[in-house]
Structure formats: C-alpha cells, structure tokens
N, C-alpha and C positions, 0 to 999 in steps of 0.2 A: 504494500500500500504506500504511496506516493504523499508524504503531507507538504502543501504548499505553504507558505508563509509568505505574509506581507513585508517583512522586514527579513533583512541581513545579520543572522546574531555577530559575525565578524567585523562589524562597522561601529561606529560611534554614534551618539547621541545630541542633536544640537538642538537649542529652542533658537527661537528667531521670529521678528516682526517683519511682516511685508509692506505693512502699512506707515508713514510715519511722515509727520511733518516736523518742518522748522521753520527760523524768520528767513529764509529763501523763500517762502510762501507766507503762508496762512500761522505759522505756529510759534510758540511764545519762547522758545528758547531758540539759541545759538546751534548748528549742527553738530556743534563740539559737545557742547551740553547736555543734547540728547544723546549723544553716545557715553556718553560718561551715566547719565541715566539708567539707562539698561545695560553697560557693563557691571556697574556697581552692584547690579541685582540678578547677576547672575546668566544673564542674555550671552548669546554666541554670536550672534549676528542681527542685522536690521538691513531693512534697503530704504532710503529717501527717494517719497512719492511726493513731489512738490506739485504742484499744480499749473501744469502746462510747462513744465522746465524739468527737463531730464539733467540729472544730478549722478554723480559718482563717488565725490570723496575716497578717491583711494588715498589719498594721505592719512585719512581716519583710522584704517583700518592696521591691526597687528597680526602677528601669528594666532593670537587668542581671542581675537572680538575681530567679524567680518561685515564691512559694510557694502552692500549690495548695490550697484545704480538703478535706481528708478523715476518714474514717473506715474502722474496722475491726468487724465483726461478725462473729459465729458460731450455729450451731447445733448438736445434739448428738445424736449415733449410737447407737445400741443394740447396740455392738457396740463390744470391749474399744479403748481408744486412738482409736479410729476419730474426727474431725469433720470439719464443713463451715466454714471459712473465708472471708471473702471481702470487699473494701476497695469503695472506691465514692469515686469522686472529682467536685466539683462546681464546674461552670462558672463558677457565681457567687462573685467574687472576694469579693464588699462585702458582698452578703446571704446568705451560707451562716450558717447556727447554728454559734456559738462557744461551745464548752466546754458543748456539752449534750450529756445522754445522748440513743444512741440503743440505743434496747432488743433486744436479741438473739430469737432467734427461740424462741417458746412451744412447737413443734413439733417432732418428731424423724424423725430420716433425711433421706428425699428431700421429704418435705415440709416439714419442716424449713430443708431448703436453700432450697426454692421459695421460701419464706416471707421468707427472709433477703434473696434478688435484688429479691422482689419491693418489699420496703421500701425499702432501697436505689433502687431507682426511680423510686417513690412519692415520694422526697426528694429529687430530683432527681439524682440521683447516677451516674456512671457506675460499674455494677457489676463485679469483678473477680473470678474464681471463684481463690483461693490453696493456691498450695504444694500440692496435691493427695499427691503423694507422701508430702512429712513428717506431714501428716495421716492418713495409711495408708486414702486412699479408694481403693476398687475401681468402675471404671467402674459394674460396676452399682450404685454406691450414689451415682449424678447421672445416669443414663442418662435419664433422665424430667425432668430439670431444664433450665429453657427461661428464657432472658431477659439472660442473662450474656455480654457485649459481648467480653469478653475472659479469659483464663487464664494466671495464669503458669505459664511453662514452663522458668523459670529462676527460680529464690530462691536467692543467692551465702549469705544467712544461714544459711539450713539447711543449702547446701552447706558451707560451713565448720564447721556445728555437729556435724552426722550424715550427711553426704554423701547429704543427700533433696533435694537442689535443681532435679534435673531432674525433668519434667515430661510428657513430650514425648508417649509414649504415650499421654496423658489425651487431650494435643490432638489427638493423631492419630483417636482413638476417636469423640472428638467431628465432629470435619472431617469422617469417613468416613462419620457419621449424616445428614450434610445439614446440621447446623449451620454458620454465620458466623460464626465467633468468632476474634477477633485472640490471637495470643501476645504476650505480653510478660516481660522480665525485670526483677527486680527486686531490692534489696539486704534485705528488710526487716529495715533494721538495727535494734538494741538497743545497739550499742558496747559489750557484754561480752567480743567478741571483733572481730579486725578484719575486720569483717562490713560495711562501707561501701566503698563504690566498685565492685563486684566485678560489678554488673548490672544494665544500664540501658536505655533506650529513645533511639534517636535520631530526633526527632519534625520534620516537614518542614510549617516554616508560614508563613505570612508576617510574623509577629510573635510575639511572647510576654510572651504575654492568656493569660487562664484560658481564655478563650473560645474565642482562636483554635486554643491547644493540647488543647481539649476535640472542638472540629471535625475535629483530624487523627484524635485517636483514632477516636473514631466513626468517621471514613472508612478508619482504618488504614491512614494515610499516615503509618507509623514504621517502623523495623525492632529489634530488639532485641539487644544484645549483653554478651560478657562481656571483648570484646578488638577482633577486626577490624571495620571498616568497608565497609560498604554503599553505594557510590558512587552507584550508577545500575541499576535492573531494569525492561524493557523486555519485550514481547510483541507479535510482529508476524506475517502468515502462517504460524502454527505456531510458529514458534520463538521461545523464552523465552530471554533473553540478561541477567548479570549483570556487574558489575563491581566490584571489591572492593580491599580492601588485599592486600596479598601473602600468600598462604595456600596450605597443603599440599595442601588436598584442597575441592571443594564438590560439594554432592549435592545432586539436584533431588528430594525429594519428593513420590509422589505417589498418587495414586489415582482411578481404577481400575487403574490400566498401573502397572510395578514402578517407573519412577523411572528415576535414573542418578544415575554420579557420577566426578566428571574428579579426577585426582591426580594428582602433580605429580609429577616424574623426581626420582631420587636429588639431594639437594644444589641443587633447582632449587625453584621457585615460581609460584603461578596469581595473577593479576591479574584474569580474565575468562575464560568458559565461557560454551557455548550449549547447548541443550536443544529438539529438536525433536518437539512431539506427537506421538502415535500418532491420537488423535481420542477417544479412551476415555479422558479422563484428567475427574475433576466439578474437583480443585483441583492445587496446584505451590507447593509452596514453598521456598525457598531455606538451604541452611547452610552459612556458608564455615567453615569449620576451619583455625586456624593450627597452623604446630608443636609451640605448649604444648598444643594441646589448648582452647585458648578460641573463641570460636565466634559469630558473628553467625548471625543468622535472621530472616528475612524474612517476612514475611504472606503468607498464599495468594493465590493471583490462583484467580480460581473459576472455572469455565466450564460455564456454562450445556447440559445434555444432552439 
C-alpha cells in the first residue's frame, strides 16, 4: 500500500506573510520596521505587496529572515463597494522590479479581474485572488475568472478591522467548479491596528530561497493558519489521516460526499483523526479548530473522477 503525503518529512518548516504593507504604500511603519516586526516574532519570511508598486528589498533580507518581492493590484466593479483585489508574489529575488509601478486593471468586473491575474502573470508573479469577502465579491462576480494559483481564505487585517477575514465559501465555490486553487492566510497588515501576526502560511521546503519557497506554493506544499499546527497529512487506500496540535474539533471537507468531523469529549482534546472515502468525493481538505476558535487548514488533496 502506497501512503501519499502532503508534505516532505526531509524538509524544513517556514511560517511566512504574503501579504504586507509599509509607508511605500498605505502602511504605518518603515519596510525596515516591518521586518524587524515579524523577525522578532518568530517569522521566516514576508513579501511587500504595496499597492500598484512592485517592491523587492533584497537588502532586507538575511540567511535567516527572507523577504519576498511583491505587489498589490486591483480592479473595479460596477456595483456599489464591490472590487477585485489580488497580490502576486515573485520568485526572482535579485531581478524582480523595484519601486515601479504596476498598472491596475483598464477593465471592469470579471474582466477586469481576468485582466488583473492575467498581468500579474505576465510579470512573472504568483497570482493571489484577496480578501474576497471584505471586498463584498459575490461568486458570480469571478465565476469566469481563471488563472489564480491561490485565494485567501483568511485576512487576520480585515478580521480585526470588520470581521471580513474569512473566506472560505469563495474557496469552497471555487474547489467545487473544478478549479486548483491553494488557500492561504494572511495578515495584510497596515499596523493601524494590531493587525500583524494573526495569519500565516507554514511553507514545507528544503530551504529559504524565493525560489525554493515559490516551488512549495505552486505545489501547495503549505498549510495555513491563524493558531494550531499541521504536523503531518497523509492518504492511503481511502483513508485520509491528519495530525495536529491539540485541538477541539477537525473537519474533513468535502465534495461531492458531505464530509465529517471528529470533536473532542468535554474537557478533553484531538491530536489526530482519520477520514475514510466514500469514492464520490473530486477534493478533502483539512480544519483543525482549537478552543479559541483559531484554526489551521490545509490544501485539498484532489482526486481524480
């Protein structure tokens, strides 16, 4: 019997922010500052998504804290509040463009959006479809939208701002279309509020290179959280098995089949839970739940129908 896994047990462990502003943009500290931020707390790495200005900072970066080049773009809805957001992060450490603009999208709605992935790609960039909720998008206004690697399904900024942080149904919407698309969380701080640390990705690589950590995403060999940890998840004749920190409750999502979800006896706690297919299920993916309420989650494992 063949057990697959989501993760590399021979690799290392990095957390990291995708999302993050400074006074390059929008945000209250110095780019120095926010690194020093999330070094001091334990952080591996960050990428600066400024808004409409693709940024690198490789002088920031050391052998032990990696800063990522990024950017933040948008486009604009025809419809009250409504936009498309979405960040894009680039492999190339040395040759990404530094402090130039990149131009937001000519177009509105969903072509609009397209527009937006599409450049983002074009620039080499790994594209990020953002904060869907605090933006007040309705599935059908990306139902047509194709090209986007990933979604957050967690932004701790927004949740602290207007409790729009989560995400989930977007992804689930998405997942259920046939799309591949990874979750991730995110903090995208500004430091008007304490809006840093709160959501993050724990990324499974051999190193940390822009490259090597651009490789995981792509393969979606990360999990993402706001609290517990993701030890080990595993797939083997039918059965899906994870392993976790100490947590109340986990639930396997899924579709086409309803799913499950193991919870833990009064006053007691889960470490590990298994999950046995039906045969109907296209993907599965994992949320452990702790006490407070904070929540790791997993990448789908997809299955071929």
């Amino acid at each position: 019997m063949k057990t697959n896994s989501l993760f590399d047990p021979s690799y290392s462990w990095y957390r990291g922010n995708l999302h993050t502003h400074s006074t390059v943009s929008d945000g209250r500290l110095s780019p120095e500052a926010v690194v020093e931020l999330y070094r001091n707390r334990g952080w591996d790495f960050l990428a600066f998504t400024e808004h409409g200005c693709m940024t690198r900072f490789t002088e920031l970066s050391t052998p032990e804290f990696l800063v990522l080049p990024g950017v933040e773009t948008h486009a604009d809805i025809d419809k009250p509040v409504r936009c498309h957001h979405a960040v894009g992060i680039n492999a190339d450490a040395e040759g990404a463009p530094h402090l130039q603009a990149l131009a937001n999208a000519v177009s509105r709605n969903g072509a609009g959006a397209q527009e937006m992935i599409d450049n983002l790609r074009q620039q080499n960039y790994f594209p990020i479809y953002c904060h869907p909720e605090w933006s007040r998008v309705e599935w059908d206004d990306i139902r047509d939208v194709n090209g986007y690697a990933a979604m957050e399904i967690f932004n701790y900024g927004s949740y602290v701002e207007d409790n729009t942080g989560h995400s989930l149904s977007h992804w689930d919407s998405a997942l259920r279309s046939g799309r591949r698309v990874w979750g991730v969380a995110t903090d995208d701080s500004h430091q008007r509020k304490h809006d840093h640390c709160g959501g993050w990705i724990m990324v499974n690589a051999p190193e940390l290179t822009a490259s090597a950590i651009i490789a995981a995403l792509e393969q979606g060999r990360f999990y993402s959280s706001s609290g517990p940890e993701i030890t080990s998840l595993t797939y083997a004749d039918g059965v899906v098995e994870v392993r976790c920190s100490p947590v109340k409750a986990i639930h396997f999502v899924t579709y086409e089949d309803r799913g499950g979800a193991v919870r833990a006896q009064p006053d007691e706690q889960l470490s590990e839970a298994s999950f046995t297919l039906s045969g109907s299920e296209t993907y599965l993916r994992v949320e452990c739940v702790a006490a407070d309420g904070t929540t790791a989650w997993s990448n789908p494992i997809f299955f071929d129908r």
